[in-house]
FIPA-172460 format. One record per atom (N, C-alpha, C): residue in one letter; atom name; x negated, y, z. Coordinates in steps of 0.2 Angstrom, whole numbers, plus 5000, padded with zeros to 4 digits. Layout:
N
+-----+------+------+------+------+
: res : atom :    u :    v :    w :
+-----+------+------+------+------+
:   A :   CA :    X :    Y :    Z :
...
+-----+------+------+------+------+
END
This chain:
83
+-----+------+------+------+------+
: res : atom :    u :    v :    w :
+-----+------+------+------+------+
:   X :    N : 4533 : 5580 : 5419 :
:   X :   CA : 4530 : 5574 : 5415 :
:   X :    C : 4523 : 5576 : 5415 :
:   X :    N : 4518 : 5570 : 5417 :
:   X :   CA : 4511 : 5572 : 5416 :
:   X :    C : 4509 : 5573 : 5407 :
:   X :    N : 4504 : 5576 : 5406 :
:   X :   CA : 4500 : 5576 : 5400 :
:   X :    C : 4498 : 5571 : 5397 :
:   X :    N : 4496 : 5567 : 5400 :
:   X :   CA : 4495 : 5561 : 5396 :
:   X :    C : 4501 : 5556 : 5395 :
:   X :    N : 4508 : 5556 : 5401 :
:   X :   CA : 4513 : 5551 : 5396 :
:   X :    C : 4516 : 5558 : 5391 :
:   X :    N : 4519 : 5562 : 5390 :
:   X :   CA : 4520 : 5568 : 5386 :
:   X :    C : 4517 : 5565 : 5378 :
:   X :    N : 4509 : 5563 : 5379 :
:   X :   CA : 4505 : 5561 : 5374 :
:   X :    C : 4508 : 5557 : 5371 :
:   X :    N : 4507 : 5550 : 5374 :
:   X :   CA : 4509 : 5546 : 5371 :
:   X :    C : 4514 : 5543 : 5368 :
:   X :    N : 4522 : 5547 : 5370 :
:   X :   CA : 4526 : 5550 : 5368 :
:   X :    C : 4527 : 5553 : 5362 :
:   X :    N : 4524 : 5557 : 5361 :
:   X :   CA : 4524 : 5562 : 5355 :
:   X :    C : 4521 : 5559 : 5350 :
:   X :    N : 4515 : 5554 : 5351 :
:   X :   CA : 4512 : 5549 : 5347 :
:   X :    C : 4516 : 5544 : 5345 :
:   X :    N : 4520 : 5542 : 5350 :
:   X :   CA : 4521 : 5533 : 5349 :
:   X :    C : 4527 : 5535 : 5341 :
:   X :    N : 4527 : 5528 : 5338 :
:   X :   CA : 4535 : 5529 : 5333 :
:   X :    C : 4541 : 5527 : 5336 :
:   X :    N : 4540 : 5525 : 5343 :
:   X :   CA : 4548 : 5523 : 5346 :
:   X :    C : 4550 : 5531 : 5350 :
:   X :    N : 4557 : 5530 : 5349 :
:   X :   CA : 4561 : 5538 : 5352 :
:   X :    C : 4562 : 5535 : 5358 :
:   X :    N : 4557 : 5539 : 5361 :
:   X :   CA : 4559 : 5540 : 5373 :
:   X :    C : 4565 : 5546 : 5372 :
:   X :    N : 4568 : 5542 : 5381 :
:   X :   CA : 4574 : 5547 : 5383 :
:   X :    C : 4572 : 5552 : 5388 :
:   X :    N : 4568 : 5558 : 5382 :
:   X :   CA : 4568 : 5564 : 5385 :
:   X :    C : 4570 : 5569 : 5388 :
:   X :    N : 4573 : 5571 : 5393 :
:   X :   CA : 4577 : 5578 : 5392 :
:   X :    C : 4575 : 5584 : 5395 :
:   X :    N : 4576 : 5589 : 5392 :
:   X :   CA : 4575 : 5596 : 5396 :
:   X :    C : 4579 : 5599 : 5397 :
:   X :    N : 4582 : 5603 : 5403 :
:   X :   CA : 4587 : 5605 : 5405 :
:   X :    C : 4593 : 5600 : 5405 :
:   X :    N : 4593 : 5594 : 5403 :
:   X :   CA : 4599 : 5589 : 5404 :
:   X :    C : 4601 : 5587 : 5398 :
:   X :    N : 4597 : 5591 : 5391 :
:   X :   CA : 4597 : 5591 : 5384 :
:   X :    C : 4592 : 5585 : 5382 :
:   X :    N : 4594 : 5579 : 5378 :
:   X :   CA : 4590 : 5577 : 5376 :
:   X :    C : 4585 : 5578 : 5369 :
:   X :    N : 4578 : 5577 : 5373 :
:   X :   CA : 4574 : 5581 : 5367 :
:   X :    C : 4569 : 5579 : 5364 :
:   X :    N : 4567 : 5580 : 5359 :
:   X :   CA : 4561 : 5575 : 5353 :
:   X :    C : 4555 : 5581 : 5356 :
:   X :    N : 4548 : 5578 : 5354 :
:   X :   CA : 4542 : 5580 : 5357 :
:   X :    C : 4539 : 5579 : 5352 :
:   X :    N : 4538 : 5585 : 5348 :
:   X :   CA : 4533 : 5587 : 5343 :
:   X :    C : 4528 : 5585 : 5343 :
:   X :    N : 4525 : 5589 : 5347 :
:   X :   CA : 4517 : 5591 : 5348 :
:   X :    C : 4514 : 5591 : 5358 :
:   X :    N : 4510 : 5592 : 5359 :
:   X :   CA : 4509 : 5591 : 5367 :
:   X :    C : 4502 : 5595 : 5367 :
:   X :    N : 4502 : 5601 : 5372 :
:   X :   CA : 4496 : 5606 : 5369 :
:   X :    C : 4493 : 5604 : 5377 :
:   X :    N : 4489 : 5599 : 5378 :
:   X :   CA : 4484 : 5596 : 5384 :
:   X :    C : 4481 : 5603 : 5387 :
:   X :    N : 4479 : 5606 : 5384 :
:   X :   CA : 4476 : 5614 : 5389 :
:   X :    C : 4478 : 5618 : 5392 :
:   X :    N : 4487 : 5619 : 5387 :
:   X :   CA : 4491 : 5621 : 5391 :
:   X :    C : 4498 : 5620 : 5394 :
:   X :    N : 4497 : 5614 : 5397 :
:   X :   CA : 4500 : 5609 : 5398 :
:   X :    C : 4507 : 5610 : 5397 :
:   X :    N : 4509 : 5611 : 5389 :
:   X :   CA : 4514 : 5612 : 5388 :
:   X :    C : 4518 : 5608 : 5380 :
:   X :    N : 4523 : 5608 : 5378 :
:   X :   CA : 4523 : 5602 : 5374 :
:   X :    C : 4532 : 5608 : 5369 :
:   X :    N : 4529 : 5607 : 5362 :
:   X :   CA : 4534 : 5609 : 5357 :
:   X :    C : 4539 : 5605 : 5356 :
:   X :    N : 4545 : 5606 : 5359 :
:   X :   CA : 4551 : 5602 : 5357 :
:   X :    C : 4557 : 5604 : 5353 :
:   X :    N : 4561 : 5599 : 5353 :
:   X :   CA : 4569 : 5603 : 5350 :
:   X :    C : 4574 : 5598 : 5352 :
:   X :    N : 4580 : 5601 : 5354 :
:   X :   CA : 4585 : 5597 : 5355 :
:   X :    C : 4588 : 5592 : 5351 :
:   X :    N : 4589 : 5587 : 5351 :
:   X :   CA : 4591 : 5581 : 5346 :
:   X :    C : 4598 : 5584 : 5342 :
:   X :    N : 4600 : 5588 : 5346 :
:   X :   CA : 4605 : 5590 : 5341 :
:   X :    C : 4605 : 5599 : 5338 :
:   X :    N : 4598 : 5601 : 5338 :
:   X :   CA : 4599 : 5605 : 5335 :
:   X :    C : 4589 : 5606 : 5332 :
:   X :    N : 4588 : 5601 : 5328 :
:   X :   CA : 4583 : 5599 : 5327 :
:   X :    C : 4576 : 5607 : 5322 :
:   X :    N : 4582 : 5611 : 5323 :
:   X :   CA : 4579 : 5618 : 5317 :
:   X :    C : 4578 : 5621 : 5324 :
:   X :    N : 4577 : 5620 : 5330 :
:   X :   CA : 4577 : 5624 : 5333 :
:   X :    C : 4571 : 5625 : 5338 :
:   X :    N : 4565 : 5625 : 5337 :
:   X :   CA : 4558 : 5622 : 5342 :
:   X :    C : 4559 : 5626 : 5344 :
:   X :    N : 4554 : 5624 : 5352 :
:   X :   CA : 4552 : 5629 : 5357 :
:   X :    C : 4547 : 5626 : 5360 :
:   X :    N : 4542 : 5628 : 5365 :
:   X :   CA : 4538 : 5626 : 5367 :
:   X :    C : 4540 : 5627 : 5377 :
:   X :    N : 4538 : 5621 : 5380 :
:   X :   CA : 4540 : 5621 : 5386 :
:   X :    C : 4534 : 5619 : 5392 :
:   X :    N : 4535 : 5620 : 5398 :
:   X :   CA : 4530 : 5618 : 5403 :
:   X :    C : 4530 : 5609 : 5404 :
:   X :    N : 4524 : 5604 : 5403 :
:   X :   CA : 4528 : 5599 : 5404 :
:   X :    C : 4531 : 5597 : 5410 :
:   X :    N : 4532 : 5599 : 5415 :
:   X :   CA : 4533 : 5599 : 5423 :
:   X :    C : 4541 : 5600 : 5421 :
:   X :    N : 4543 : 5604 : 5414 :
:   X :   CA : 4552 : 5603 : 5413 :
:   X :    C : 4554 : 5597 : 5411 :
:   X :    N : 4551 : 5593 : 5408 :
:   X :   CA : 4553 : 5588 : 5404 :
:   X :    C : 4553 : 5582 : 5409 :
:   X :    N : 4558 : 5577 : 5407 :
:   X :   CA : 4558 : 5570 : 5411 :
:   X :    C : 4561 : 5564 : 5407 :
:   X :    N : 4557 : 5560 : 5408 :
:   X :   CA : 4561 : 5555 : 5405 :
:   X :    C : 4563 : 5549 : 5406 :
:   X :    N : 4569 : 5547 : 5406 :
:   X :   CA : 4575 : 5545 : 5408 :
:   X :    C : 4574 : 5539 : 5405 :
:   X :    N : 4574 : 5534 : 5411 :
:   X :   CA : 4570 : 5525 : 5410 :
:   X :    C : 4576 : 5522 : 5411 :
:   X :    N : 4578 : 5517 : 5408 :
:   X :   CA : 4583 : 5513 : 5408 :
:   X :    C : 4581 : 5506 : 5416 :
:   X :    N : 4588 : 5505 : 5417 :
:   X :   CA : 4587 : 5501 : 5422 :
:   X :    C : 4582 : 5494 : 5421 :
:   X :    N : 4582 : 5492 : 5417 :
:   X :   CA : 4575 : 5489 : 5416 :
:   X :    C : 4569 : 5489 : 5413 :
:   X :    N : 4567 : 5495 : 5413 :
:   X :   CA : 4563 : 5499 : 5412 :
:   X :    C : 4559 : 5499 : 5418 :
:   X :    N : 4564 : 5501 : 5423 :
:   X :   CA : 4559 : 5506 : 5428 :
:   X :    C : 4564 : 5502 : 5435 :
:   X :    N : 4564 : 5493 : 5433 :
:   X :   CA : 4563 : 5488 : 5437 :
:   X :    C : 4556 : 5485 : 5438 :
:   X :    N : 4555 : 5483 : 5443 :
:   X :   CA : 4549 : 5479 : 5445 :
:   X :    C : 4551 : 5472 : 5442 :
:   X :    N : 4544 : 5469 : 5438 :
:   X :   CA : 4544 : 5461 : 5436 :
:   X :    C : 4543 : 5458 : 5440 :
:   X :    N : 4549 : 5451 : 5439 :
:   X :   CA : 4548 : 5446 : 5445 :
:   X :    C : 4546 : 5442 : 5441 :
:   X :    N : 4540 : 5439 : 5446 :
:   X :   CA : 4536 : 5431 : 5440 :
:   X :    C : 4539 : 5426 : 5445 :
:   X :    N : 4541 : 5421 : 5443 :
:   X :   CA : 4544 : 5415 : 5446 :
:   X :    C : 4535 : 5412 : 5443 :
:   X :    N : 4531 : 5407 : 5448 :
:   X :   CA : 4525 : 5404 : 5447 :
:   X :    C : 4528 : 5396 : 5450 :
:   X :    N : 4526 : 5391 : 5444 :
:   X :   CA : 4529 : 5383 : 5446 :
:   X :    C : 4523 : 5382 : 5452 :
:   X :    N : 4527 : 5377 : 5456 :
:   X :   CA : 4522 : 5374 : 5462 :
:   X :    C : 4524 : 5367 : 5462 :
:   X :    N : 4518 : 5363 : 5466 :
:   X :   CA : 4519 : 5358 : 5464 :
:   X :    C : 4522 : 5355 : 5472 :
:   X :    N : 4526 : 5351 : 5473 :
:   X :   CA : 4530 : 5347 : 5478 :
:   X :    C : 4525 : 5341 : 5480 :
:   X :    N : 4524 : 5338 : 5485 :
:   X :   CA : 4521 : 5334 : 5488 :
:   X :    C : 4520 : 5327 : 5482 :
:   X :    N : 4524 : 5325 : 5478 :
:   X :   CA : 4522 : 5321 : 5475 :
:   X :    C : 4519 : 5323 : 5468 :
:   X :    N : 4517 : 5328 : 5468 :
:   X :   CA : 4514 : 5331 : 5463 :
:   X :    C : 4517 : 5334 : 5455 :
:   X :    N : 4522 : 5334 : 5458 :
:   X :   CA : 4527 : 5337 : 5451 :
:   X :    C : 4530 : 5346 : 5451 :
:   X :    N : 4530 : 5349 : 5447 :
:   X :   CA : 4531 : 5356 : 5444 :
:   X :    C : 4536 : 5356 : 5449 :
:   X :    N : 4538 : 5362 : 5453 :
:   X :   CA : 4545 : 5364 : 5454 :
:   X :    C : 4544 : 5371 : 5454 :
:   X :    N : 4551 : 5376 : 5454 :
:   X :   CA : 4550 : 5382 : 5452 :
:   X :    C : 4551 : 5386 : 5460 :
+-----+------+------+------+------+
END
């Protein structure tokens, strides 16, 4: 995971699908310098550690990490909206 999504993460108040080693996991803190981020596993939340962000991955939901399709109205010869 880059340094700056890490950030954002760590920042935002919505909970992303982190995981490290296949464990899903909450992001404390994100140390930009050394591109490393203090986590703990959701189910064992007494438990921080600090990790390289390169271990961490986050897990996008199928419509997430779909491309948006814009349907744009066009007009028909007699000049009316069609999709």
């Amino acid at each position: 995971m880059n340094t700056q999504r890490a950030a954002e993460i760590a920042n935002s108040p919505v909970m992303a699908n982190v995981t490290y080693q296949n464990a899903n996991v909450y992001i404390q803190h994100v140390d930009e310098a050394n591109e490393t981020a203090r986590i703990y596993a959701l189910d064992r939340p007494d438990q921080e550690f600090s990790v390289p962000l390169g271990m961490l991955v986050e897990q996008r939901s199928d419509i997430e990490s779909q491309e948006a399709i814009y349907v744009c109205p066009t007009s028909n010869e007699s000049g009316e909206q069609t999709l």
